[in-house]
Structure formats: C-alpha cells, structure tokens
N, C-alpha and C positions, 0 to 999 in steps of 0.2 A: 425517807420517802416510803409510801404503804402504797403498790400497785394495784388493782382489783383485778382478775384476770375473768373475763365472763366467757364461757364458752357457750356455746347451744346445745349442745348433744350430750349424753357422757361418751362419746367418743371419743369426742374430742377434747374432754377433760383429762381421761386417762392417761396419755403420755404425760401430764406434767404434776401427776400426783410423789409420783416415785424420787423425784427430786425435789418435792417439797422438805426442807430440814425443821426438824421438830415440830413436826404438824400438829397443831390442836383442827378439833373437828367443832361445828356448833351448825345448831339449826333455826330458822325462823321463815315464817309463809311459805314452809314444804319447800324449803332449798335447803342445801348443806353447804357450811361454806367449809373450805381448809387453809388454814391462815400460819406461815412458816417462812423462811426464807428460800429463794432461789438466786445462787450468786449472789448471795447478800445483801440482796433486794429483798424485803419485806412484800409479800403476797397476800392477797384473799382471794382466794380461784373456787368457781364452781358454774357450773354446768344450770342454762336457767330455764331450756325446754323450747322446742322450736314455735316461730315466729315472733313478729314483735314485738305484740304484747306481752309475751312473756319475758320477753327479752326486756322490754322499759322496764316492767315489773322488779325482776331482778336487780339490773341494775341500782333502779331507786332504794330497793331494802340495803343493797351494799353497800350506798352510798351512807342511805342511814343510819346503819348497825354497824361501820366497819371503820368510817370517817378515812376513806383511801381518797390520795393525794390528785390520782388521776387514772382512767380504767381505759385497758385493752380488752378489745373483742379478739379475742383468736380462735379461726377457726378453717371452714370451707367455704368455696362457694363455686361457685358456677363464672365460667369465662364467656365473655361477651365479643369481646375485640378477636379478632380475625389472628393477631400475632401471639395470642395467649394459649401455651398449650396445658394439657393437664399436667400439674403439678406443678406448674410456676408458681408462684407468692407475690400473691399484689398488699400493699401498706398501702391506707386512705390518706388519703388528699381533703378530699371532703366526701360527704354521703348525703344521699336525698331518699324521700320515700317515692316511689313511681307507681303509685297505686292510691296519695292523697292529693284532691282537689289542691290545688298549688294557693291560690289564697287562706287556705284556714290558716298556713303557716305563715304566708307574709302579712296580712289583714284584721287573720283575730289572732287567741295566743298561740305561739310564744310570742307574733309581730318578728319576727328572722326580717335584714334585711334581704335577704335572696333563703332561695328555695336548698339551699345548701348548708349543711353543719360543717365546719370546720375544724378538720384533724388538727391538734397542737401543733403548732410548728417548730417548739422545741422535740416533743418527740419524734416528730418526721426529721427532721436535722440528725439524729441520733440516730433515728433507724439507717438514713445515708452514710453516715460516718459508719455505722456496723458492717453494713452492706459488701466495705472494702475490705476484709476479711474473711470472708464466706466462702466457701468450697463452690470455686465456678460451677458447681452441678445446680445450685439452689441461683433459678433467676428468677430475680427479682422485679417488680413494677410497682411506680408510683402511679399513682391516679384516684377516679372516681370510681366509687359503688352505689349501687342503689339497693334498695331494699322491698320487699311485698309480700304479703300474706298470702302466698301460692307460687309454688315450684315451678318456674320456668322451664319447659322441655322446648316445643319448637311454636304453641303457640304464645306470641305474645310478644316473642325475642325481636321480630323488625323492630316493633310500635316504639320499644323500649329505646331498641340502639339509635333510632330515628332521631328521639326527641331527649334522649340524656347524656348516647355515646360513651356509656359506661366501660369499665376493665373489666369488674364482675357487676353478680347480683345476686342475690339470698335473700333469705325473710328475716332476717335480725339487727342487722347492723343500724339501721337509719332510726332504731326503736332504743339502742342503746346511748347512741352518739344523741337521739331527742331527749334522754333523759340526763347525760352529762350537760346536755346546752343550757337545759333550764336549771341547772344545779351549780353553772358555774365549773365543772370538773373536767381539766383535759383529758381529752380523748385520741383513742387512735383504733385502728384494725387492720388485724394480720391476717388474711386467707389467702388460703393453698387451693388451687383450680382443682376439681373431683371431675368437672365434664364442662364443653363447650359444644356450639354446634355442630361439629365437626364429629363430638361422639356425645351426644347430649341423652337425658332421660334419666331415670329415678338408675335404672339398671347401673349406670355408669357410673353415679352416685357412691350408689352403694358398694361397688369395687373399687373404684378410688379412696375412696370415704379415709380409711386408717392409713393408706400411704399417704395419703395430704396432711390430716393429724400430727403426723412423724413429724411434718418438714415444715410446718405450723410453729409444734415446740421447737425444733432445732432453732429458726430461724428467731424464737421468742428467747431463749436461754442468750441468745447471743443478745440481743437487743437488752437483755436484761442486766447482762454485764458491762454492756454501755451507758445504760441509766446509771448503774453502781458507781461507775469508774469516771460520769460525766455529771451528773446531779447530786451524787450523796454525798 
C-alpha cells in the first residue's frame, strides 16, 4: 500500500522527513514530493501551501503522479469544541467546507449525497485500534472538521459552531478530502489543536504551530505502523 501524506505548511512537513527511509525527491506544478518508507509503509509526503485550493491542487497531482492507495492530511488546526485543548489531536470522521453555498455540492458536481466527505472507515478503525497504545499525554478525538479560505480567530467561530458543531477548522482539509471524493481515494486527517477560543489568534498559532507538528508525526508514525501491521 503507497500512503500520500499531504501537509500544508512545511512545518509541518518537517517532522516527518527525517524518517523517511531511502527518500527519492521529485518535482511537479512547484511541489516537491518525498517518496520512501516510514515503518514500512510506502509514502509520498509533501507540503502543498496553505488553503484549499492549494490543498485540492496538490492532492490531485499526487494522486496523479504517484498513483497512492489512499491520502492523509496531517497537520494543524484550530479547536472549536469547548473540551478541546491545545495540543489534543482530533482524526476526521467526516469534513465539509463552511464557506461553500451547500447545494453546489449536493445539486451540481460532485452531486454528495450530504454536505459531508467521509473519512475511510477502514482507516478510522485503525487510527482507534492505534489509539490503545499511545502515551496517555497524546488525546485523542474523533469527529468533524471543516474547512475555509480564512483563519478563524474570534470572528466567525459562533456562525460556524452553530451550524456544523465542528472539533476543529482550518483552510485545508475539506479541499483535500473534495479531491480524494471525486477520485475515488480513501481519506483521513490527523490535526493537533495550535489555538482555540480560549487562546485563539494567528499569535497562538504561531507558538503552537511546531509543538502540534511533533505530536501530528508521533501520533502519524504510529498510525502508520497499524496500516503496516493491519493492511499490508
């Protein structure tokens, strides 16, 4: 099995270059991919540039150029829910965009029947089976994310929790999980909380940012050793 590992930032790509084994490097539409094993899982990881579009973007060339079996987003985001503190790790359930008119998706294409992408459920089973193993420090949530083309700090955060009742939210995810839907390719996503309302803003972001990373890969090496040891 060949994972694709899409990150947003290279921040957050960093942590998991070092364990790539026998990395080849290649480029195409100005991304770099690195394609080697982690735990004996087959990889193509690379960093695709923040918000969606670039985020589909990517994906679709990965998907094209790399022919991976199924793509994780790992990364950051932002906490929504009141019991999420920074540096939890929430795994999707499903994702939506919260910033598209809800019929282009159920009415024209892709035609979804609901406003929601759906995480595999094979790798959600795998990410719970992993779960049981993990150093109580790393908690974990399943649930919903949403996605939109602009940082959440404090305006916007009711509208959203009102009407989607998300765990997190960022600009990425709903653009990668749009491009595995129409492609056919299981999806999932890993993010580590950077800020919630409680400490919310770019500021908090930005200081969180590489502790979440950390606990993004940690929590992705293990999950990756349960695809090995459960799919390959």
């Amino acid at each position: 099995m060949k994972i694709g590992i899409v990150c947003a930032i290279n921040r957050e790509l960093e942590p998991f270059l070092p364990h790539i084994q026998n990395c080849k490097i290649s480029q195409k539409a100005m991304l770099i991919f690195y394609e080697g094993t982690i735990n004996g899982v087959y990889v193509v990881a690379l960093f695709s540039g923040a918000s969606k579009t670039n985020a589909a973007i990517a994906t679709q060339v990965l998907i094209d150029t790399h022919n991976v079996d199924a793509v994780i987003h790992a990364g950051t985001a932002g906490g929504m829910k009141k019991e999420l503190n920074i540096l939890d790790t929430v795994i999707s359930t499903e994702v939506t965009h919260h910033d598209v008119y809800e019929v282009i998706l159920t009415e024209s294409h892709p035609k979804m029947p609901s406003i929601y992408f759906q995480a595999d459920e094979t790798l959600i089973n795998l990410s719970k089976k992993m779960t049981e193993r993990l150093n109580p420090q790393h908690k974990i949530h399943f649930g919903r994310m949403v996605s939109g083309e602009k940082f959440i700090d404090e305006e916007g955060r009711a509208q959203i929790n009102s009407k989607y009742e998300p765990l997190t939210v960022d600009m990425e995810t709903a653009g990668v999980a749009h491009a595995c839907y129409v492609n056919n390719i299981p999806f999932l996503a890993v993010r580590t909380v950077t800020d919630t309302a409680a400490n919310s803003g770019t500021e908090n972001f930005d200081k969180n940012c590489a502790a979440a990373a950390l606990i993004t890969k940690d929590v992705m090496l293990e999950l990756l050793k349960e695809i090995e040891s459960g799919i390959c």
